[in-house]
Each structure stands twice: as structure tokens, then as C-alpha cells.
C-alpha positions in Angstrom: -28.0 -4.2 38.8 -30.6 -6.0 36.5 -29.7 -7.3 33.1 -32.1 -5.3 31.7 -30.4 -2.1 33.0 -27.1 -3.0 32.7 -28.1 -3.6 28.9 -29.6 -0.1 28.8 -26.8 1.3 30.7 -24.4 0.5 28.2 -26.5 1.1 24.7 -26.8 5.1 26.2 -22.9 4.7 27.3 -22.0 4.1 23.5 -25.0 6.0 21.8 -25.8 2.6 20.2 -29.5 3.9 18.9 -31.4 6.8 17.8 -35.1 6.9 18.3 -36.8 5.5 15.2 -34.0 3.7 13.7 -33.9 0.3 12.2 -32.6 -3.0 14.3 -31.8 -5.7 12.8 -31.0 -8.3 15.6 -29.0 -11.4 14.6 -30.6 -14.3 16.6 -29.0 -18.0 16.2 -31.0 -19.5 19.0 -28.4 -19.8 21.5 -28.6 -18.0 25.3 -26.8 -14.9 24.2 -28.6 -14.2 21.2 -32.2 -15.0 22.3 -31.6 -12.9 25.4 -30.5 -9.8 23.7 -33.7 -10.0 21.2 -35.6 -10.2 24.3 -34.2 -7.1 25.9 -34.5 -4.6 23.2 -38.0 -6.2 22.6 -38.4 -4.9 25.8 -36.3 -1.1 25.3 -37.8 -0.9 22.0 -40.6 1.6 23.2 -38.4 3.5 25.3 -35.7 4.2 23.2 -37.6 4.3 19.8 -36.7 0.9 17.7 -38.0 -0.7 15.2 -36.9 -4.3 15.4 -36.4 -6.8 12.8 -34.9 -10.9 13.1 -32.5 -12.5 10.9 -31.0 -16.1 11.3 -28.9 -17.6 8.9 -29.1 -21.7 8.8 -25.5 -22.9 7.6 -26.3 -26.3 6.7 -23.9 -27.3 8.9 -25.7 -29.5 11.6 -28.8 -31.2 9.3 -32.1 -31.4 11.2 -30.6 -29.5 14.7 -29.8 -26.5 12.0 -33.4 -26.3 10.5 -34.6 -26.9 14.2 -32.8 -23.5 15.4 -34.1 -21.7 12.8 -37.9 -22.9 13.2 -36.8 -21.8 16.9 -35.8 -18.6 16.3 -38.9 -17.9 13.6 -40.7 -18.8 16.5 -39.9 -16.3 19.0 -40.2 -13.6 15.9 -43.4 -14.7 15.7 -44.4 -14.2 19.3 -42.8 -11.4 19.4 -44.7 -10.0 15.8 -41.2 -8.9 14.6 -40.3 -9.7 10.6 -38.2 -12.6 10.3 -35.7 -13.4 7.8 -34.2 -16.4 7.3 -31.6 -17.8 4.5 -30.6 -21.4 3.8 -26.6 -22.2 3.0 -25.0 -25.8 2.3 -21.4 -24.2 3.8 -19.9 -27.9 3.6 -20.7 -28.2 0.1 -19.7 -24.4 -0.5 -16.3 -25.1 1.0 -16.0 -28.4 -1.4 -16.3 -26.5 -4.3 -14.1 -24.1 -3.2 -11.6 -26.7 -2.9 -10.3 -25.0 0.2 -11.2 -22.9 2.9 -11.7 -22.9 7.2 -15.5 -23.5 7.8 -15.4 -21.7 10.6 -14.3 -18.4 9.0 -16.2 -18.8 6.0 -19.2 -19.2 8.1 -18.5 -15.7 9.8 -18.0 -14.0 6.4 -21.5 -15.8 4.7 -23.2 -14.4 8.0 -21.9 -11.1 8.5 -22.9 -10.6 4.0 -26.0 -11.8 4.6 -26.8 -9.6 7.6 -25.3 -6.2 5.6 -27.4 -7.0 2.3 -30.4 -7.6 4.3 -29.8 -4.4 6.4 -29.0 -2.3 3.3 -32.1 -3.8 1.4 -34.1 -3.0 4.1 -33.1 0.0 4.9 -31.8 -1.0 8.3 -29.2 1.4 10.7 -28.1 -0.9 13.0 -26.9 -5.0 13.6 -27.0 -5.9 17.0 -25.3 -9.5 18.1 -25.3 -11.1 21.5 -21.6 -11.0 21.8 -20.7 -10.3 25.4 -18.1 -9.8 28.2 -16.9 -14.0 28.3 -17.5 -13.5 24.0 -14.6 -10.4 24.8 -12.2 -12.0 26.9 -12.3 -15.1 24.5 -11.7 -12.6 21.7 -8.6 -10.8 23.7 -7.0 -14.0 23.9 -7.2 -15.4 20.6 -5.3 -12.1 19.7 -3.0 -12.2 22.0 -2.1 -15.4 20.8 -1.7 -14.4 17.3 0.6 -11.8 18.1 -2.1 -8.8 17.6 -0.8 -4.9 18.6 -3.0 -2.4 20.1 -6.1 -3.1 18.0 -6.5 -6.8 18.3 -5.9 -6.2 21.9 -8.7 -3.7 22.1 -11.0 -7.0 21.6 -14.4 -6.3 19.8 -15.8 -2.5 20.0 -19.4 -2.1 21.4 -19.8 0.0 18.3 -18.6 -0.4 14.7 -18.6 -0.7 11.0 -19.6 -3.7 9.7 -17.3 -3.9 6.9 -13.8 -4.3 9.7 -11.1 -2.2 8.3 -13.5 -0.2 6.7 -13.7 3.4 8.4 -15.3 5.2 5.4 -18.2 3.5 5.5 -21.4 4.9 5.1 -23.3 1.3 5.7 -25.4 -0.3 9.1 -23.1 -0.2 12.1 -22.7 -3.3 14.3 -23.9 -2.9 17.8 -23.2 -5.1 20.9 -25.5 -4.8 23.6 -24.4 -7.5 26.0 -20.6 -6.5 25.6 -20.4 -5.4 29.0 -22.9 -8.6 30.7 -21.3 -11.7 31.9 -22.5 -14.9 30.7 -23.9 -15.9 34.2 -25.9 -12.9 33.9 -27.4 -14.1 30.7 -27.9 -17.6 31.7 -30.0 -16.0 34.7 -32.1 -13.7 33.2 -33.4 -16.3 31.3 -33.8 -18.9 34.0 -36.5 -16.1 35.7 -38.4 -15.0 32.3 -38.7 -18.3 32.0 -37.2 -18.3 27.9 -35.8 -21.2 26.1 -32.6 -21.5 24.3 -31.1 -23.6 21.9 -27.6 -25.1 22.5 -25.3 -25.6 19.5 -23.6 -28.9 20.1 -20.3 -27.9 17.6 -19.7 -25.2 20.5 -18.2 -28.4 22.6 -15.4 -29.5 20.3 -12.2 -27.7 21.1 -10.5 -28.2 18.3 -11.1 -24.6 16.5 -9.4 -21.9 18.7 -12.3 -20.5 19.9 -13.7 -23.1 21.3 -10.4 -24.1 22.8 -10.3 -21.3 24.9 -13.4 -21.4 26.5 -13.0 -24.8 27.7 -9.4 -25.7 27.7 -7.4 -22.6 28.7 -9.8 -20.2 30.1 -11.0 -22.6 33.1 -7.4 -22.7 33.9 -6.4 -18.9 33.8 -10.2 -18.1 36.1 -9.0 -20.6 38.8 -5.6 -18.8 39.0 -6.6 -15.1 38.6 -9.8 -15.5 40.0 -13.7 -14.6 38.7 -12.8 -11.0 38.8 -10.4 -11.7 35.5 -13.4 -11.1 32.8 -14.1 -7.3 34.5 -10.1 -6.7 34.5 -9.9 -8.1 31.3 -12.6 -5.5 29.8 -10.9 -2.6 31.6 -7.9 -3.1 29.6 -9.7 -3.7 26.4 -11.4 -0.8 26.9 -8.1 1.5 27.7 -6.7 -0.3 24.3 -9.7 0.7 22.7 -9.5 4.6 23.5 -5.4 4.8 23.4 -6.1 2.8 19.7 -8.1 5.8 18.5 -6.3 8.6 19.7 -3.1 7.1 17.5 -5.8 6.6 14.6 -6.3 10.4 14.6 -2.7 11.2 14.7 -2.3 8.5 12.0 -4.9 10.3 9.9 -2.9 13.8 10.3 0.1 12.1 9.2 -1.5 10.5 6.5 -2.5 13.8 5.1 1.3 15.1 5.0 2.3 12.2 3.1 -0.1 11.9 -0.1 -0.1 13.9 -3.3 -3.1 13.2 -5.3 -3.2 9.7 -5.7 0.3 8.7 -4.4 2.1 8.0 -0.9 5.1 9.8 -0.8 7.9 7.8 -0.5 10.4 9.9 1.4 7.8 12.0 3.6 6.2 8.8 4.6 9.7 7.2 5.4 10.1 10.3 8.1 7.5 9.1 9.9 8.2 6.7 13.2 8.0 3.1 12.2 5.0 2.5 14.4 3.2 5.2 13.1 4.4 4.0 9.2 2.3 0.8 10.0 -1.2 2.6 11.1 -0.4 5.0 8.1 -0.3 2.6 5.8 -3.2 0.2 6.8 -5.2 4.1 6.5 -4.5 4.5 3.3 -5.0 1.4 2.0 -8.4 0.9 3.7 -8.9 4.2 2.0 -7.9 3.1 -1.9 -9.6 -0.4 -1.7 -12.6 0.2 0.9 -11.0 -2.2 3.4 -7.7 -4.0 5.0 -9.2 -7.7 5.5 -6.2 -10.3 5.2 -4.0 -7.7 5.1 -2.3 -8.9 8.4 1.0 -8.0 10.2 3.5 -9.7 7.4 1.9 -8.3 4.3 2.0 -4.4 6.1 5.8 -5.6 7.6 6.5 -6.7 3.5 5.2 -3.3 2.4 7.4 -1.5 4.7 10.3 -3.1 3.8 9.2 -2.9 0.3 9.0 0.7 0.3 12.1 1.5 2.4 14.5 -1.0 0.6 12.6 -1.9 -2.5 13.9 -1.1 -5.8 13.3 2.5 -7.3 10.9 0.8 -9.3 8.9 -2.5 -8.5 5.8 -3.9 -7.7 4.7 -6.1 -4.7 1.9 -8.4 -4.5 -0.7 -7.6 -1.6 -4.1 -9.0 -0.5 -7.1 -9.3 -2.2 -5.7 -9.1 -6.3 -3.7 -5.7 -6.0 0.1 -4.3 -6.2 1.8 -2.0 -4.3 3.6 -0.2 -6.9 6.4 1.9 -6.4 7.9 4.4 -9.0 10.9 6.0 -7.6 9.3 8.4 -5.0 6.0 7.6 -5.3 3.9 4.3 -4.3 0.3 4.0 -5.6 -2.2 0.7 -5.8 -2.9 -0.7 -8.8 -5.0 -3.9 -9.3 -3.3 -6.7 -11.0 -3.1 -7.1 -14.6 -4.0 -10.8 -16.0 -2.0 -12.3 -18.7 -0.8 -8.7 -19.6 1.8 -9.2 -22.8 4.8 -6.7 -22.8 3.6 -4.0 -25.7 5.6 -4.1 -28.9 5.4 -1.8 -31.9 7.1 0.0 -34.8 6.1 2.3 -37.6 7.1 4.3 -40.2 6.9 8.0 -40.8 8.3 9.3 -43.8 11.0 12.3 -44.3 8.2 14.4 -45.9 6.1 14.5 -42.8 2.5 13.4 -42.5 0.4 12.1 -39.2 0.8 8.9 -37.8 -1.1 7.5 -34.7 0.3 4.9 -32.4 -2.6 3.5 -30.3 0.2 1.4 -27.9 0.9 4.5 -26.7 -2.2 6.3 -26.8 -0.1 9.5 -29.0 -0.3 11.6 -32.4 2.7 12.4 -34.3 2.9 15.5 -37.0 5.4 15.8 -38.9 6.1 18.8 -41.4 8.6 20.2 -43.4 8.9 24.1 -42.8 11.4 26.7 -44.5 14.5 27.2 -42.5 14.2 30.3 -40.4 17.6 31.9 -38.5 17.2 30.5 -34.7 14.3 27.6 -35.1 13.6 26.1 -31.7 11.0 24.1 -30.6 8.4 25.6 -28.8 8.1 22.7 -26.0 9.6 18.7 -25.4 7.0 17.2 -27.2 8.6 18.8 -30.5 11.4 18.7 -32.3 13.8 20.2 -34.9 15.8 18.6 -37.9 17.5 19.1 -40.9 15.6 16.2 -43.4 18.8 16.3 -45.9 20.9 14.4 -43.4 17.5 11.6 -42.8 16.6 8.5 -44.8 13.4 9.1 -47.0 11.7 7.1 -44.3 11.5 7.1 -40.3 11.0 4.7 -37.8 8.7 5.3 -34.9 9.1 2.1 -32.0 9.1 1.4 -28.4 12.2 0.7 -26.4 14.5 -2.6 -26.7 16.8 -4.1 -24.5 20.5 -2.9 -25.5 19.4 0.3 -27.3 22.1 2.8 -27.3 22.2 6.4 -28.5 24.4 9.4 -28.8 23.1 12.6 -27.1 23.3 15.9 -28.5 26.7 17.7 -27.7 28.4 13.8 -26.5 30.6 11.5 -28.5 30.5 9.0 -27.2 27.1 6.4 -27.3 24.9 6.0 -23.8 22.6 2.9 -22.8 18.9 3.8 -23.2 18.1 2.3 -19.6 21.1 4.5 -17.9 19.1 7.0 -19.5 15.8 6.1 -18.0 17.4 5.3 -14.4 19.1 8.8 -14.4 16.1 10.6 -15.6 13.7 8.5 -13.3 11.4 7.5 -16.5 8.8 4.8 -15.2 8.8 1.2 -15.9 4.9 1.1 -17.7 6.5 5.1 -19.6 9.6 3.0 -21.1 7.7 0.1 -22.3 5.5 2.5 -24.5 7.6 5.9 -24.8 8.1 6.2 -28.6 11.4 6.2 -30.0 12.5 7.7 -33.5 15.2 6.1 -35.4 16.9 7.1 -38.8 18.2 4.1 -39.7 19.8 2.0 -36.6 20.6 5.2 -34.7 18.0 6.5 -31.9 16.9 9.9 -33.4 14.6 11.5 -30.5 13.4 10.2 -26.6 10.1 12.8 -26.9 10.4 14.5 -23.1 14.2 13.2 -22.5 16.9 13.6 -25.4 17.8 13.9 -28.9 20.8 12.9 -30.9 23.6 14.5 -32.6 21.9 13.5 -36.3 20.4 15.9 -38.7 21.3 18.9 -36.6 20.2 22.1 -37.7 22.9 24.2 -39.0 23.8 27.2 -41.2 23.5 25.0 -44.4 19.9 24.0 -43.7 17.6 24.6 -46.3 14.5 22.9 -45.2 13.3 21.9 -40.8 11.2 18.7 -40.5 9.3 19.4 -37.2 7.6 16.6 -35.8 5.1 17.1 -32.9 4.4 14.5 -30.2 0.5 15.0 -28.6 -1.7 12.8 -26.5 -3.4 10.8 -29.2 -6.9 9.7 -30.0 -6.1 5.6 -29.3 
């Protein structure tokens, strides 16, 4: 089978294009890339394309750079497709930085430039020139990581172009040549008679890549023979297929263990601890659009985290954000700069009155009412007391470290923070819950107890009520 044919073979296998949709075909000048523009220049009438050429010069390799892209606006030319071209200094980008793998921040400047343009353009599809030798190298440098079932699935012929991302509603990436050997490639060209350009940083073997094609993989094809790509493929492709059956299961499970906003701690802890990790990568690629640097020992840290964690906590993961977990429930929240613990007091006199306490976003009333035989309040955000046994003025504050009180009905006095632990209050509700003091003595915990003080009893004249509501702050 022909190049050409094989290529079609496999963009009807995966349903790569629709007639009349946008291509936008990345094109660095090498073999690969220059043959794939070629062939779907050549499909694009039969299968309904309209094709477009970006190249993105990284400013790595001086004169040879700007050489491969007047190459590539060449063939666009020739061709009459639009070209697109944009200019990066990625040495100087990495300087300022101060840090950072040229390599990958290459990859990440390329694959944003290609998803603006596409989405600017209105643009479906991003085809590359990867192919089968481009898969096995892949397979093996996540093997070598330690990938599971996903990295061993090597690159899909069809995906989102935002990895990790399965929500999204942007171009897809397509890989025409996935299933081509590079020998094929090199051939086709040879007889249409095309040049290519040859990137010379593709011969130093000191990034991994690049170490595997011409260190490790000459080795392994002289032992397993030139069948190895092909067998190679077939397993990626059996990864691939096994990979998305467990993602639907994953996505069931995922639905059992969320309420509203929240992972639920025990449900999700029910689950198998394979299935735990794919569950979690879901639903964090679902709260932050994506799961990029969130590798195996940030989702094996999470897991732990949420299994053996304290009942409160937070836990730093990828890309600015905290796993938080209040007692049952874990949520995402994005981190907080230079956030100062909240402090505040007031006073509210005997008499009554309104007070507002923007720290934690409530409205107190208070008012003095006529004693009536069996007064109770109508909810937990009120309560009942006999102003006789109160100072003329009360104290409205947030929690302190050591703060004792003495619940109604008990003699004794009880830590604030057993309170809170036994009642499962949440770390950010404690720091802002208002307190109400008479004197030194905790009065009222609105929502979780009151005190033995100013008890209403048969001598009671007058009731101060005071009301707790959300608040205008």
C-alpha cells in the first residue's frame, strides 16, 4: 500500500475530518511534516478541507531557523495555502525565566500558538506529522518514566489539544502519519521529488528524545527485529482502547462520589485504589480545565492526603491550588496570597441595637422583648436571655486560642476547639464564627451552643433576643 492510501486509510479509520472543516497543518520543514502537508494537499478535494500552514520559528538555531521558515512559506506559497508564521527568542525567554527545559518550553510555546491561531481562525482541526517511529519513541520515554496505562497508550491519532483536558470544546489534534513508518515517509518523498529540511539539534542525544532514537532504539531493532515498530503500535493501540473503557467506568464512579461541589471523602475511599487515581485526575481535570504537571506523586500525595490526612487540612497541588479537605468533604480552592488570619471584636449593648461585622459577612439584632411564659427561639441563629444578669455592654469577637466556655446544663468549663472538633465546625467557619461574651465568659457559639449565663427563668422581667443573619459586608 501507497503512502498516500495508507494516510487516507487511517484519517477514515479515526474519523479525523468532516467535509468542509478547517486544517490547520503544523509544518516545521522537516520530512514528516512536509510530507503530511503534501498528502492532504492532495485529499483535500476528496475529503472536503480547507487547509491552512503554520510554522513557528523558535529562535533557537539563528539563520538555519529563519531558513526553515522561508522553506516552509515556500511550499505554502506553491501550494496557495495561507501561511502563518510567528517569531520567538525561546533562549532569551528561558533567561528571563530564570529557569526552565528548552525543550518543553518549546512544545508548550508551539502547541499555544497553534490553538490561538486555530481558535482565531476559526479552525477544527491541527494535524502534525508525528508518526509510527514518532510512537514508539513516545512509548518508550514513558515507559521509562514509569507511566500506567495512558502513557503507555503513546500518542492518540485523535485528541484534545489541551492534554488532560476532556471537556474541551477547542480544535482537536490529528495525526495523519501515526500509523506510516518513517522509511515510508523518506520514500514518498524521494519519488515526488520534495525537499526537506533537516534540523541539526535532532542529532544531539543528550535530551531523551533524541537519545532514544539513536542510542537505544538501534539496539532494541537489531535484537527484536524491524517488525518491533508494528508490534509496538499494536500494544499501544490495545492500551489505548482498554484506557478508555476504565475512563468511562471512572466517569460512573465519579458521579457517585460528588455532591455539588465536593468529593466525598468516604464514598470516594470505597472505591478500588486504581480506580481512586483515574477518579481523581477526572475531577480535577474537570474543576481546573486540565491535569498538566499533575503527575504520579502529586495524585499518589492526594491520595494519601485524603485517606490519612487530618480531618481538616490543605495540600498544595499543581498549577497555584489546594486540595482542601474539611472533614468529609475535599473541594479545590486556589491559593490565597499573603492572606492574614481575620481578627475582630465589637460591642453591642444590653439594650439591643444592629451591628454589622463585615469579617464575617453577618447582621446582628438585638432587642429587648417582654417576658412571655415559654420564650424559645424560633431557629440557631437566635437566641434568648435575661439582660438583668448581662453587663450594660456586649462583646461580639471571633475565636482565640484557649477560649473556654460552660455549656448550658454542664458545670464544668469545655475548650472552644473540642467544641469545634466534636461538632465538625470548619477551619475558615472558626476563624470568623462570631462569638458573644458578657464579660470574660463565652455567652453564645450562633449554630453550636450557649452558656449557662443570663438564663431565662421565672423571675425574668425583660428577654434580650438577638438574631444572627447573613449580612450585607
Amino acid at each position: 500500500m501507497d503512502l498516500r492510501s495508507k494516510v487516507r486509510e487511517t484519517i477514515f479509520k479515526y474519523k479525523m475530518f468532516s467535509s468542509g472543516e478547517r486544517v490547520l497543518v503544523a509544518v516545521s520543514g522537516g520530512p514528516d511534516s512536509v510530507a503530511l502537508l503534501h498528502l492532504l494537499h492532495d485529499l483535500q478535494e476528496e475529503i472536503g478541507l480547507r487547509l491552512e500552514v503554520a510554522h513557528l520559528q523558535h529562535g533557537i538555531r539563528g539563520e538555519e531557523g529563519r531558513e526553515d521558515a522561508l522553506f516552509v512559506a515556500c511550499i505554502a506559497a506553491k501550494l496557495a495555502l495561507p501561511f502563518h508564521l510567528k517569531d520567538l527568542d525561546l533562549p532569551g525567554m528561558r533567561a528571563q525565566r530564570g529557569r526552565g527545559n528548552l525543550e518543553a518550553m518549546g512544545r508548550e510555546e508551539r502547541y499555544g500558538y497553534f490553538t490561538a491561531l486555530a481558535e482565531a481562525r476559526d479552525i477544527q482541526k491541527i494535524a502534525t506529522g508525528h508518526t509510527r517511529a514518532d510512537q514508539m519513541e513516545t512509548l518508550f520515554m514513558w515507559l521509562l518514566r514509569g507511566s500506567g496505562r495512558r502513557g503507555l497508550g503513546g500518542m492518540p491519532p485523535v485528541r484534545p489539544i489541551a492534554e488532560g483536558d476532556q471537556t474541551s470544546s477547542g480544535p482537536l489534534l490529528v495525526r495523519p502519519l501515526i500509523e506510516a513508518s518513517r522509511e515510508e515517509v523518506v520514500d514518498f518523498l524521494a519519488h515526488a521529488g520534495l525537499e526537506y529540511r533537516t534540523d541539526k539539534t535532532n542529532l544531539d542525544p543528550a535530551p531523551l528524545r533524541n537519545w532514544i532514537r539513536l542510542r537505544l532504539l538501534p539496539q532494541v531493532r537489531e535484537k527484536f527485529g524491524p517488525e518491533l515498530e508494528g508490534r509496538l503500535a499494536h500494544s499501544a493501540e490495545i492500551c489505548r482502547q482498554e484506557d478508555e473503557i476504565l475512563e468511562r467506568l471512572a466517569r460512573q464512579d465519579l458521579a457517585h462520589v460528588i455532591q455539588g461541589q465536593h468529593l466525598m471523602r468516604d464514598l470516594f475511599l470505597r472505591l478500588g485504589e486504581a480506580m481512586q487515581r483515574r477518579v481523581l485526575r477526572l475531577w480535577c481535570a474537570a474543576k481546573l480545565g486540565h491535569v498538566r504537571g499533575f503527575g504520579f506523586s502529586n495524585v499518589e500525595e492526594a491520595l494519601e492526603f485524603i485517606a490519612h490526612g487530618p480531618p481538616q487540612g490543605r495540600l498544595s497541588i499543581p498549577g497555584g491550588w489546594d486540595l482542601v479537605k474539611r472533614y468529609g468533604k475535599i473541594h479545590i480552592e486556589k491559593q490565597g496570597r499573603n492572606r492574614q488570619p481575620v481578627c475582630y471584636a465589637y460591642e453591642l449593648p444590653r439594650q439591643g441595637g444592629e451591628l454589622v461585622v463585615p469579617e464575617a459577612n453577618i447582621r446582628i439584632e438585638g432587642m429587648i422583648l417582654s417576658a412571655s411564659p415559654g420564650a424559645t427561639p424560633r431557629d440557631r441563629g437566635e437566641a434568648l436571655f435575661d439582660p438583668a444578669a448581662l453587663p450594660e455592654t456586649l462583646t461580639v469577637r471571633n475565636f482565640r486560642h484557649g477560649d473556654r466556655f460552660q455549656p448550658l446544663g454542664m458545670r464544668g468549663h469545655k475548650k472552644l476547639k473540642d467544641l469545634f472538633i466534636e461538632k465538625k465546625v470548619p477551619l475558615e467557619v472558626r476563624s470568623t464564627l462570631p462569638l458573644f461574651l458578657a464579660g470574660a465568659e463565652i455567652l453564645w457559639i450562633p449554630g453550636y451552643g450557649r452558656s449557662d449565663i443570663a438564663k431565662i427563668g421565672s423571675a425574668t422581667r425583660e428577654i434580650l433576643r438577638i438574631r444572627v443573619e447573613p449580612g450585607r459586608a
